[in-house]
N, C-alpha and C positions, 0 to 999 in steps of 0.2 A: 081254483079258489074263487067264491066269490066277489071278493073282492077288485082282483082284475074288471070286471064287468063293469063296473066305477068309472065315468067319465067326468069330467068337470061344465059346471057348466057352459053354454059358449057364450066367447066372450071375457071369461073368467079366467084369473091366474088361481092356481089350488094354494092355499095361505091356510096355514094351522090357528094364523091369530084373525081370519075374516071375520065378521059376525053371521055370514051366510053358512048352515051348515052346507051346504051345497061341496062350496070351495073345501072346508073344511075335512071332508069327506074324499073329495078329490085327491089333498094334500095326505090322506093316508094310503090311498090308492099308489102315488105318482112314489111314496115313502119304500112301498111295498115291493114297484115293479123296480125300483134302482136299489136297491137293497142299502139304502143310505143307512149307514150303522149309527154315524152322528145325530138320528130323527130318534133317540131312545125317549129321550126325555120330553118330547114335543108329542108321543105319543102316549107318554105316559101322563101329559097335561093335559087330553084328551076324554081320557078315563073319567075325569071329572065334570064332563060336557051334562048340559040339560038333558042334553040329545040320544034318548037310548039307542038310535040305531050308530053314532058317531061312538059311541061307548064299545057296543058289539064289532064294529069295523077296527077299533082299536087294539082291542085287547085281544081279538084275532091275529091281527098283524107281528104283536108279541108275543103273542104264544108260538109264530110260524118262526119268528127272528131269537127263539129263545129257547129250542129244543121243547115246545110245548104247554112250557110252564104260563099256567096263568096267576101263581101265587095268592091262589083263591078271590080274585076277582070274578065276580057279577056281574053282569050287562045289568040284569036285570034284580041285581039285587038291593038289600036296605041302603038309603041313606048311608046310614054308619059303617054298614059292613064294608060299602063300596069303600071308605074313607079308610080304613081301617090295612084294606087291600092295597089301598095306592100308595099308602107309608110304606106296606112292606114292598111296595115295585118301587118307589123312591130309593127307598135301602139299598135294593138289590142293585139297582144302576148306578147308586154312589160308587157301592163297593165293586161293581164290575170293569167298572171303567180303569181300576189299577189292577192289573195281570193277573197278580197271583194275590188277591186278597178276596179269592173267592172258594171255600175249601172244596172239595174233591167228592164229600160228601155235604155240600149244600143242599140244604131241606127243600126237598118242593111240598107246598103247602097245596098242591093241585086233592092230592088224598087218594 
């Protein structure tokens, strides 16, 4: 995945809240290669970035930690739409996070 390929820069700790995308970028790398389950929602804060490539590095990484679902998220889509998408990935991690409140037939909106 490309992602692995992601170093940080030197010098730099990888931080989801830096203002460098740099580090930020790193911190979904470093998310990716320890398969830290607790980075859902830090990636999914992400999504929101200026940054289209921190966007596509994101929503890759969920999609790899989530059976592929990208709940119709955009790298590179509208404004709104992206907005629209990260409600439904907010939803989906509220509700994922308690066991069984997630049904068996949950919609993936991927299509």
């Amino acid at each position: 995945m490309a992602l692995m390929a992601c170093n940080a820069p030197s010098g730099s700790i990888p931080d989801f809240n830096s203002p460098a995308p740099g580090d930020r970028m790193a911190a979904i790398v470093v998310t990716v290669r320890a398969g830290a389950d607790d980075q859902d929602v830090n990636l999914v804060r992400q999504l929101a970035s200026e940054d289209a490539m921190i966007r596509f590095m994101a929503i890759n990484a969920l999609a790899e930690r989530h059976e592929g679902r990208t709940l119709g998220f955009q790298f590179d889509g509208s404004y709104l739409d992206r907005q629209d998408a990260i409600r439904r990935w907010v939803d989906y991690i509220d509700t994922s996070e308690s066991p069984d409140s997630v049904p068996d037939d949950h919609e993936d909106l991927d299509g």
